[in-house]
C-alpha positions in Angstrom: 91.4 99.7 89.5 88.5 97.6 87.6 89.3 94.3 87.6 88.4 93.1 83.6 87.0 90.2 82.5 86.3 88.4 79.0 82.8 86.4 79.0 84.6 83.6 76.1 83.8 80.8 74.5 84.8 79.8 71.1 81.7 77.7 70.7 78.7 79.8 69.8 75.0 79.4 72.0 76.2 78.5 74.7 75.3 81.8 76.5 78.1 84.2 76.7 75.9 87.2 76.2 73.4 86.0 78.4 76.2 85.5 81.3 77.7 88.9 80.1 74.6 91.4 80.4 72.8 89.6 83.5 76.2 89.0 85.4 76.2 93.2 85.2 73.3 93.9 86.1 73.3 91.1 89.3 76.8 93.4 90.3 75.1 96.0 89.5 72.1 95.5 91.6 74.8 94.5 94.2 76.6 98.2 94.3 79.1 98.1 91.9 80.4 100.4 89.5 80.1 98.3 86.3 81.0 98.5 82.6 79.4 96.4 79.9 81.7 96.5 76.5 80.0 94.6 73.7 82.7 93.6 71.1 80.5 91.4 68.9 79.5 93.1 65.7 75.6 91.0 66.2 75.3 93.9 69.2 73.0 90.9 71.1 74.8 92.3 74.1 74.1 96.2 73.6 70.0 95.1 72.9 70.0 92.8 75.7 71.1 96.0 78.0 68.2 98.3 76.8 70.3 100.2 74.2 69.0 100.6 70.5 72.3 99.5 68.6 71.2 101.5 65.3 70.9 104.9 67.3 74.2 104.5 68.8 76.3 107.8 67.7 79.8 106.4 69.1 80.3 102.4 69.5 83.2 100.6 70.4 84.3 100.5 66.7 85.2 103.9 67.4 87.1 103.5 70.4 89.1 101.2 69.2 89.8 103.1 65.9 90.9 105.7 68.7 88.3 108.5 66.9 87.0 108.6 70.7 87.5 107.4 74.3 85.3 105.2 76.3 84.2 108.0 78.6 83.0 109.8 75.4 80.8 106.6 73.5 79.8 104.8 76.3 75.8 105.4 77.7 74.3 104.5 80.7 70.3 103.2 79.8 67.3 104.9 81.5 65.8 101.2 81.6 68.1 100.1 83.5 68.5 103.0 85.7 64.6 102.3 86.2 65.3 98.5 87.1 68.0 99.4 89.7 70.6 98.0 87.7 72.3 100.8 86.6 75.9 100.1 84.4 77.9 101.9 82.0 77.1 100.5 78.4 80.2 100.3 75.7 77.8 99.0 72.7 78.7 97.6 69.1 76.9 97.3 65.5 77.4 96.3 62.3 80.2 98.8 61.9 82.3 96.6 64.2 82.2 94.0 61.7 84.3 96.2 59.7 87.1 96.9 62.0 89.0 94.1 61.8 89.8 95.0 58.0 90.6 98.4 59.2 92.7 97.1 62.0 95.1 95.3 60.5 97.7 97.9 59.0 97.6 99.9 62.5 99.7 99.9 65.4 99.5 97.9 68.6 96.1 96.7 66.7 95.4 93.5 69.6 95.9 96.4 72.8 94.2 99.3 71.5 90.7 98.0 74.1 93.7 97.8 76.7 95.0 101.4 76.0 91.4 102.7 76.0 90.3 101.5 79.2 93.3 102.4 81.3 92.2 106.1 81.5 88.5 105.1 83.4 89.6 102.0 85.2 89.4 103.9 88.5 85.8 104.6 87.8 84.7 100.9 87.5 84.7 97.9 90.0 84.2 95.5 87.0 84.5 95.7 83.2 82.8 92.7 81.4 83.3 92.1 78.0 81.6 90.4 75.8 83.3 88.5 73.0 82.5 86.8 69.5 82.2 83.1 69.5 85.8 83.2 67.1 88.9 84.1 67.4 89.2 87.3 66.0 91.1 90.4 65.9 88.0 91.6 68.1 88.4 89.0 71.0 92.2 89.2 70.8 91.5 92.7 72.0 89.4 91.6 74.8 92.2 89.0 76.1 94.8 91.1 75.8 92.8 94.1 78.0 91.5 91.4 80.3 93.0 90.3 83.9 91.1 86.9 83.3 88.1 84.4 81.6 84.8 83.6 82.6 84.0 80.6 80.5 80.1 79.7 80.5 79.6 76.7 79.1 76.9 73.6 78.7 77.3 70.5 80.5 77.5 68.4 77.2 80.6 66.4 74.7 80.7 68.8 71.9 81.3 72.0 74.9 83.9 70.0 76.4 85.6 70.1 72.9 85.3 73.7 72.6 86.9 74.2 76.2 90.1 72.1 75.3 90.7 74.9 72.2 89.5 78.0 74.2 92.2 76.8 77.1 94.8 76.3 74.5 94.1 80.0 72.8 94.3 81.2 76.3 97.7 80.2 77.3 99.2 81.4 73.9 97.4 85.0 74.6 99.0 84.5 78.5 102.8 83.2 76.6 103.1 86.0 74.1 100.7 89.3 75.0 99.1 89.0 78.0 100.5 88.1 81.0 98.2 88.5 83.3 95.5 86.6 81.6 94.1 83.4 83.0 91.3 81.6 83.1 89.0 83.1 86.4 86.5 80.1 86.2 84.0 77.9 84.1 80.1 78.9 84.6 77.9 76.2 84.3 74.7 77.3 82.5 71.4 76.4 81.2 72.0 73.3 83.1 69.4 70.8 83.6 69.6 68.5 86.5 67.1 65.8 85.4 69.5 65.1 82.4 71.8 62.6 83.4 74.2 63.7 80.3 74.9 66.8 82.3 75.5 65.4 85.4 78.3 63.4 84.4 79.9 66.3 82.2 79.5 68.6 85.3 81.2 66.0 87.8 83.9 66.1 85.5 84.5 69.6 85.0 84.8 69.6 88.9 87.2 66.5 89.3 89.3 68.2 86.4 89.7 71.6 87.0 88.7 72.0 91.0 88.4 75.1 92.3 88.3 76.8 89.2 84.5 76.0 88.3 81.7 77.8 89.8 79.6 76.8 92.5 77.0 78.7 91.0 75.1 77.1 88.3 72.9 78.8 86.2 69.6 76.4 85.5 67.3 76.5 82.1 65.2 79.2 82.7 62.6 80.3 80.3 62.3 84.1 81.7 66.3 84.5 81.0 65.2 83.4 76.9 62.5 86.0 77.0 64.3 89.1 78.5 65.7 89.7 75.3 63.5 89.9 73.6 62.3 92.8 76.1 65.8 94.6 75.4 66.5 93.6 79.2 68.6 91.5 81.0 66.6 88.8 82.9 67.7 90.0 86.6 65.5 93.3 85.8 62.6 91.8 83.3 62.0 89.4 86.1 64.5 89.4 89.5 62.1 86.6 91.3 63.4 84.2 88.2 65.2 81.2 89.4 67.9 82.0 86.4 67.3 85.7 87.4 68.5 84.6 91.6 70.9 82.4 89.9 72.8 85.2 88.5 72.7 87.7 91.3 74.3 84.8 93.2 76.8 84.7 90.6 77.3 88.3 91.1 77.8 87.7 95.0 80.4 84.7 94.3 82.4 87.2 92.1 82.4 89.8 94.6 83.7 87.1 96.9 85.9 85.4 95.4 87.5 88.1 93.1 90.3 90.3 95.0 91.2 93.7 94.0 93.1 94.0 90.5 96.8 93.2 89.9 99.0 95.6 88.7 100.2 95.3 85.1 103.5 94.2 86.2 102.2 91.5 88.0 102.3 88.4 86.6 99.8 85.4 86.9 99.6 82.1 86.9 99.4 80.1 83.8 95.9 79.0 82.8 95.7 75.5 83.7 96.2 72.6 81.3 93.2 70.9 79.9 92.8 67.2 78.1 92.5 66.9 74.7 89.0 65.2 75.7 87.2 65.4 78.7 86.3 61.7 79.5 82.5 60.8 79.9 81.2 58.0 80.8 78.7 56.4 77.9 75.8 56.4 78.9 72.4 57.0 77.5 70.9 60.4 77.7 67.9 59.8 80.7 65.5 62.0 81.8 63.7 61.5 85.7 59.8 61.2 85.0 58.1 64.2 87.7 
């Protein structure tokens, strides 16, 4: 069975679909079977991933409206078949936006991307999912499908705020309709090392919460901002990128670390706790002269 994971954060720009679309290609460059699901009505995830949003004829707004399955809306892009990172695409637009209205009155309206995905998880080693920086109708379907969290996140105050909400919103998701949801790890990204802000705020994370961050850490790279922009994730617009390597590392640590998906009767571990603050040390923000 895939073993699913939500890319969250409820703090937007701090590169969730960045993590999401070059964390599948990285796995997918690796060998595994991967599906992308993109359930942000923007559709920055779908575009990143080489798929033209507004020639989409099925989206995950139908899926989830059950007026199709994910074997029948989701596309696999020739430009990435051409890069060698070949995964399944689940793609979004505008319409999406609307679904939350439309979901409301229905039935079992937080576990319909749950339902949906049970009948390919054989075919996929990992499903990423992409969620909205909110908490939405949307994302509560992505928690509820998912076996776990990969939180990206900068190393700076106002993230650490963000992580103390996303944590909380997490264990009521694991409490009342998801119980095997937890938090899988925290991703360091667009970390700089020369800021000394970021240091501390990284040192932190990893005297707080251990073994659950990372030991990749995904560095400011200009080439990961200009993929988009391409309508490709950095690991195939350039794969000698340091952000590019950074995230097929990534991919490697997953692989790793990740063992094979519980069953749904299984039941994990509560996410762990997290402070209402993070504590960091004052200090002024320095940068090392090269």
């Amino acid at each position: 069975m895939a073993r699913i994971f939500c890319i969250a954060n409820q703090k937007g720009g701090v590169g969730k679909t960045t993590t999401t679309v070059n964390l599948a290609a990285g796995l997918a460059r690796l060998g595994q079977r991967v599906l992308m699901i993109d359930l942000d009505p923007q559709g920055n995830a779908t575009m990143g991933s080489g798929v033209d949003k507004r020639q989409l004829e099925m989206t995950v707004y139908d899926v989830l409206l059950e007026s199709a399955s994910v074997a029948e809306a989701r596309v696999k892009p020739e430009r990435l078949v051409e890069g060698g990172c070949a995964y399944d695409v689940l793609g979004a637009n505008r319409e999406l936006a609307g679904a939350e209205v439309e979901m409301v009155s229905l039935d079992r309206r937080e576990k319909r991307l749950r339902t949906a995905l049970a009948a390919v998880g054989a075919e996929y080693d990992f499903v990423l999912i992409d969620c909205p920086p909110s908490l939405s109708l949307l994302t509560l379907n992505g928690l509820c499908a998912a076996h776990g969290v990969i939180v990206p996140m900068q190393c700076e105050y106002f993230a650490l705020e963000g992580l103390t909400d996303l944590v909380n919103t997490i264990k009521q998701v694991h409490a009342n309709l998801n119980k095997n949801l937890q938090i899988i790890g925290l991703l360091r990204v667009m970390f700089d090392p020369r800021i000394t802000l970021q240091q501390q705020v990284s040192d932190q994370l990893k005297a707080h919460f251990g073994e659950k961050v990372f030991d990749t850490v995904i560095p400011r790279n200009v080439r990961l901002a200009e993929a988009p922009s391409y309508g490709l994730p950095g690991v195939v617009f350039d794969a000698s990128a340091k952000g590019s390597q950074a995230f097929i590392s990534f991919a490697e640590e997953m692989i790793q670390k990740m063992p094979p998906a519980q069953p749904a009767s299984a039941v994990a571990p509560e996410p762990p706790e997290a402070p209402a603050v993070l504590p960091v040390t004052a200090a002024p923000v320095e940068v090392e002269q090269k």
